[in-house]
C-alpha positions in Angstrom: 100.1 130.0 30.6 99.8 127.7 27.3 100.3 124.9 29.6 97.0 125.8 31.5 95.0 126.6 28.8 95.9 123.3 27.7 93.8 121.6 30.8 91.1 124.6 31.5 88.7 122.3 28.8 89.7 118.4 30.6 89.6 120.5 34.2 86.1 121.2 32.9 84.8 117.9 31.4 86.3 116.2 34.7 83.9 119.0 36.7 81.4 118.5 35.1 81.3 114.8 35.1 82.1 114.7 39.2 79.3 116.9 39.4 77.1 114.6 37.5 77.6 111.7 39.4 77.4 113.4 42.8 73.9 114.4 41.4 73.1 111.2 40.2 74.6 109.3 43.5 72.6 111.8 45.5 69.3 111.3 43.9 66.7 108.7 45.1 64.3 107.6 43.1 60.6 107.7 44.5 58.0 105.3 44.3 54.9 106.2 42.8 52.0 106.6 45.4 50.1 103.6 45.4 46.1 104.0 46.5 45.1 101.4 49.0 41.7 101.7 50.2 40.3 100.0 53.4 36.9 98.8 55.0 36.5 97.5 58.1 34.2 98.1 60.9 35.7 101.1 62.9 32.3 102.0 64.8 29.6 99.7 66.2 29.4 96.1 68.1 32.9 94.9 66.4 34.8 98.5 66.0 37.5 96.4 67.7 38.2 94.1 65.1 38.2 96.8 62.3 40.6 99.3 65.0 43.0 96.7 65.5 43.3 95.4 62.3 43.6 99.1 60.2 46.5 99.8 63.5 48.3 97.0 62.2 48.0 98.3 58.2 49.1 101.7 59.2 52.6 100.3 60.9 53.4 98.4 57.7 52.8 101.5 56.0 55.0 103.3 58.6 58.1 100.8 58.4 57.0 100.5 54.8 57.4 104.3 53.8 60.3 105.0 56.3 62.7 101.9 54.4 62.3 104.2 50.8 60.3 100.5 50.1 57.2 102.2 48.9 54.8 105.0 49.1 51.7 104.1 50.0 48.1 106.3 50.7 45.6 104.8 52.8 42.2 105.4 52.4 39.9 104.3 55.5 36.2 103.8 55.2 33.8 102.3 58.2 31.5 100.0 57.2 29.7 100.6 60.8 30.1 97.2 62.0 29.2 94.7 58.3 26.3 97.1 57.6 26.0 95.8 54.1 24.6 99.5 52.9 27.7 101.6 54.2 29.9 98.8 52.8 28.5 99.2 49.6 28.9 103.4 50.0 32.0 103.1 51.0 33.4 100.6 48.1 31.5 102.9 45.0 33.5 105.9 46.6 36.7 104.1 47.0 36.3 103.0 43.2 34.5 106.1 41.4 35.9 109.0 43.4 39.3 107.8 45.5 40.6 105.5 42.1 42.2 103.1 44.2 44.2 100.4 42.9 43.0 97.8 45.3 40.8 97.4 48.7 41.2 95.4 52.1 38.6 93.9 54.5 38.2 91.4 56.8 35.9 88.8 56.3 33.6 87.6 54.1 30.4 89.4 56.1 32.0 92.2 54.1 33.3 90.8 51.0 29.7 89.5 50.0 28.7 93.3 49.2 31.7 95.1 47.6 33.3 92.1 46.0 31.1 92.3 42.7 31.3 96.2 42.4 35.2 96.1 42.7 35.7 93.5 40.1 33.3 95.3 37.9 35.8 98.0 37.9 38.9 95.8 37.9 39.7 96.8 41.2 41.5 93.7 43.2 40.0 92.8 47.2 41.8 91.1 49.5 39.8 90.0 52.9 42.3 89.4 55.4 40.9 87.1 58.0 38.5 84.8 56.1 39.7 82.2 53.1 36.7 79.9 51.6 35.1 79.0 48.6 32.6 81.4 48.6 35.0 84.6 48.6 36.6 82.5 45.0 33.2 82.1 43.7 32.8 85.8 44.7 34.9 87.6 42.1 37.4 87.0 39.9 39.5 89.4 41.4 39.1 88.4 45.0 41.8 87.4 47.4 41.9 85.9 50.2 45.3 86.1 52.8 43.2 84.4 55.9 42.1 81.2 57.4 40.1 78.0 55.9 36.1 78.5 56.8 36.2 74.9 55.3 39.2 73.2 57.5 37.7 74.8 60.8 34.4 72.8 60.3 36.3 69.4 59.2 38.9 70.1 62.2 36.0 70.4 64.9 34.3 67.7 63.3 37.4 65.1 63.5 38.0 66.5 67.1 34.5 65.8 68.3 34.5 62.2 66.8 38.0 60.8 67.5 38.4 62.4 70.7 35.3 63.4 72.4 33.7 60.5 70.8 30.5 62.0 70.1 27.7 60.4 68.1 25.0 62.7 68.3 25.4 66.5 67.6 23.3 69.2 67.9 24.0 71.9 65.5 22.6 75.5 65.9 23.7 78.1 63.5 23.2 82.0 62.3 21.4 82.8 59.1 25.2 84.0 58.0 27.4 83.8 55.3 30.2 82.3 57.3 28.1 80.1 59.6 26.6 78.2 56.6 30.2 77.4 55.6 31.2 76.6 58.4 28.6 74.6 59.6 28.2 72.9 56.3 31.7 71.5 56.6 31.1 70.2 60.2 28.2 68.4 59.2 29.5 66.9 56.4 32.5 65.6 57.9 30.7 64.4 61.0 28.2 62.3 59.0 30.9 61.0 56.7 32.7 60.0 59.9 29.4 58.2 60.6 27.8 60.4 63.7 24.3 61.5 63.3 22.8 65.1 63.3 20.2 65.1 65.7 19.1 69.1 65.5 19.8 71.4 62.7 18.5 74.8 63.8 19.3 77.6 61.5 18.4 81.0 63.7 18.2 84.6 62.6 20.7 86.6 63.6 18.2 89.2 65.2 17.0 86.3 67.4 18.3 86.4 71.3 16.0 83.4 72.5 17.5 80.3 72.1 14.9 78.6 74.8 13.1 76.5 72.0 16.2 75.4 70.6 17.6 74.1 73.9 14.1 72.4 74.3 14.9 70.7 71.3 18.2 69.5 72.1 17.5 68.1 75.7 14.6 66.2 73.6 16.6 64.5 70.9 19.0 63.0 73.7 22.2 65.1 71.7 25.1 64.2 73.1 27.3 67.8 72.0 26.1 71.1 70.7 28.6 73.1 67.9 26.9 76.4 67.7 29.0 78.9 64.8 26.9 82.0 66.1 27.5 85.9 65.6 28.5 87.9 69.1 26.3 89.1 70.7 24.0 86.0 69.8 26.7 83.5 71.1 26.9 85.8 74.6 23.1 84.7 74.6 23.2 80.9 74.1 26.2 80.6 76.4 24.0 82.4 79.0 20.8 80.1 78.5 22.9 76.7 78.0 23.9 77.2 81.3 20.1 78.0 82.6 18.6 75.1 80.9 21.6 73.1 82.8 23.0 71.3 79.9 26.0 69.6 80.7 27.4 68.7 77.1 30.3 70.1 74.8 30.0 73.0 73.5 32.1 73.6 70.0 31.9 76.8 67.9 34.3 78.6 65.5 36.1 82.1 65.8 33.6 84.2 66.1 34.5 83.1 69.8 36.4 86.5 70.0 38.0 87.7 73.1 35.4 89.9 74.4 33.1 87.3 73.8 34.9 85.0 76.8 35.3 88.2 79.2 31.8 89.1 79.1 30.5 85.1 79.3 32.4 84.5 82.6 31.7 81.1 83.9 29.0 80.3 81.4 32.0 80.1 78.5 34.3 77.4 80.9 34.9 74.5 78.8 34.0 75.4 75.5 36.4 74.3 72.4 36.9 76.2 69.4 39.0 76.7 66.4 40.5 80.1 66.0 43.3 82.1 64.3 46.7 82.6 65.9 50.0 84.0 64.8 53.5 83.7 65.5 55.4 86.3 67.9 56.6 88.8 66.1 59.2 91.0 68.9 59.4 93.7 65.6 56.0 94.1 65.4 55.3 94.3 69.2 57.7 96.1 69.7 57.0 99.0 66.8 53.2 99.2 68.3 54.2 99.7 71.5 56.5 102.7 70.0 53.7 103.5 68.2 50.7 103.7 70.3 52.1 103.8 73.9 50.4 100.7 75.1 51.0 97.1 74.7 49.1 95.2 71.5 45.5 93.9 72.9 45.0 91.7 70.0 48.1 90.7 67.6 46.5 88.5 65.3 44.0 91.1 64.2 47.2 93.6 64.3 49.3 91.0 62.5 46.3 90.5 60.2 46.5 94.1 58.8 50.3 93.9 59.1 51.2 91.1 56.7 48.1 92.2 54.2 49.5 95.8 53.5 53.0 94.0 52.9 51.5 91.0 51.0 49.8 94.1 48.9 53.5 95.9 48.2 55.1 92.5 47.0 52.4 91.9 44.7 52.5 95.7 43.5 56.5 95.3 42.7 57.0 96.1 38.9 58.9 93.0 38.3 55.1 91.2 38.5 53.5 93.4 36.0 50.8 94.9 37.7 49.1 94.5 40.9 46.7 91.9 40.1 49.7 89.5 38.4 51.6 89.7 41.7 48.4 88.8 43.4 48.1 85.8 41.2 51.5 84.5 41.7 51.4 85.5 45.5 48.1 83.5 46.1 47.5 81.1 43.1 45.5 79.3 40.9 42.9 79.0 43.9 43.8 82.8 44.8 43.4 82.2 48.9 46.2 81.5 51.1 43.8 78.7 53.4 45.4 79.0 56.2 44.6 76.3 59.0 43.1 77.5 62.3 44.1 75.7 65.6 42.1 74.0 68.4 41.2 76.2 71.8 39.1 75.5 75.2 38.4 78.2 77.5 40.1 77.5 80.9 39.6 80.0 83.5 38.7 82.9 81.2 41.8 81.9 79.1 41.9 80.4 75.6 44.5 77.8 76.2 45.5 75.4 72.7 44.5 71.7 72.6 47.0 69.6 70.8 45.5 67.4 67.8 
């Protein structure tokens, strides 16, 4: 009996301490909640791009959340297709009401608007698909994970020369943000190349009649058009190119989009472009398929959301500070990842790469 009261107290201690660690082993810590907001273009003439792109943010944050990794809120605003107005809604209620810690878009159409109210507030953007000098120049806390504006121009431009061995382009453009860079690039590396410019013809968006233009490009004997136009405008030229019977190349930029080639048809045959692309991802394929029940119709827009939301969780990981650090380390002194699109001709109603 002495004996046991002896070991009741270390029985106890030894109890207790088991206990504890079982507790302790048990116990998973839980990441705070981080507040991501989104705006993309979910309804209007390019709801695809925004639907595709917030499918592949909400896997990340599926796979995300599911590995323990982190837990994340999403909160989705339309911006009705780059309607500057709801873009600008959509960001003052993301900042003043939702007290996000940072905000994703696409491109710069609708990083132009929000960017200065979400740096006012200390609030980091990161535009997925677009990377040029304008989007630094926009913000001090804008990001960029997307692909050079100003390497697509140069890229067309060394294509046209040393290859197609042009002299004398036409250049038609959209009153647009990413047009002017784009077709500011081209021409500059063209000329410095030593081709010529024959037409520079910088068109309103609203405009559908490209008649006059066309006039003017038969007139001034160009030997190549590069036309960085906004669907549904570049649906337009295509169609009146190939009414006015003009037998040159055609060169444009991404805006080239896939619906873009299916509703051209034959009027689109030929036609070179630079573009995003991806590599195959069988994880990611394979999770949207789980997912959504149908196979992906466009992975780099789904890759595009993808890699931004886990680009976002590396640079929120404590060891960086805060959000915006990571950001800084993640994308550097420049703060835009300029990646470099790839060359594509339209062959058969497919986008097939040329190698350059």
């Amino acid at each position: 009996m002495l004996i046991m009261k002896k070991f009741i107290p270390i029985i106890t201690v030894l109890l207790l301490f088991l206990t504890g660690c079982s507790l302790s082993e048990g116990k998973k810590e839980t990441p705070p909640t981080l507040k991501v907001g989104v705006v993309l273009p979910l309804t209007g003439d390019f709801s695809q791009l925004g639907q595709e792109t917030l499918k592949g943010i909400q896997l990340a944050q599926q796979k995300l959340q599911q590995s323990g990794k982190a837990s994340i809120e999403l909160i989705v605003e339309d911006d009705k297709s780059l309607n500057p107005v709801s873009a600008t809604e959509a960001a003052n209620k993301l900042t003043n009401i939702d007290h996000v810690s940072i905000v994703l878009t696409l491109i710069i159409e609708e990083a132009r608007p929000i960017a200065p109210i979400l740096s006012d507030n200390g609030i980091p953007l990161l535009v997925l698909w677009d990377s040029n000098q304008y989007l630094s120049e926009s913000g001090p806390l804008v990001y960029s994970n997307g692909f050079s504006t100003e390497r697509s121009g140069e890229i067309m431009a060394e294509y046209a020369h040393y290859v197609l061995g042009l002299k004398n382009i036409a250049l038609v453009s959209h009153q647009d943000p990413w047009a002017n860079l784009i077709n500011k690039s081209f021409s500059e590396k063209f000329v410095d190349l030593g081709g010529t410019l024959s037409l520079q013809e910088n068109i309103p968006i609203s405009e559908n009649d490209f008649r006059t233009t066309l006039t003017k490009v038969k007139q001034n004997n160009s030997d190549g058009i590069y036309f960085p136009l906004i669907p549904p405008g570049n649906i337009d030229f295509l169609k009146q190119v190939h009414e006015f019977n003009l037998n040159l190349p055609l060169m444009t930029g991404d805006t080239l989009l896939p619906t873009v080639i299916s509703e051209s048809g034959k009027n689109v045959e030929g036609v070179i472009y630079t573009n995003n692309w991806t590599d195959e991802i069988p994880e990611l394929t394979e999770l949207y398929q789980q997912t959504y029940g149908e196979k992906i119709n466009d992975a780099i827009l789904v890759s595009f959301g993808y890699d931004g939301l886990q680009k976002v969780i590396e640079a929120a990981n404590p060891k960086n500070g805060n959000i915006i650090e990571g950001l800084n380390i993640l994308f550097g002194e420049k703060k835009r990842a300029d990646r470099i699109q790839k060359l594509y001709t339209v062959k058969n109603g497919i986008a097939e790469e040329i190698k350059f």
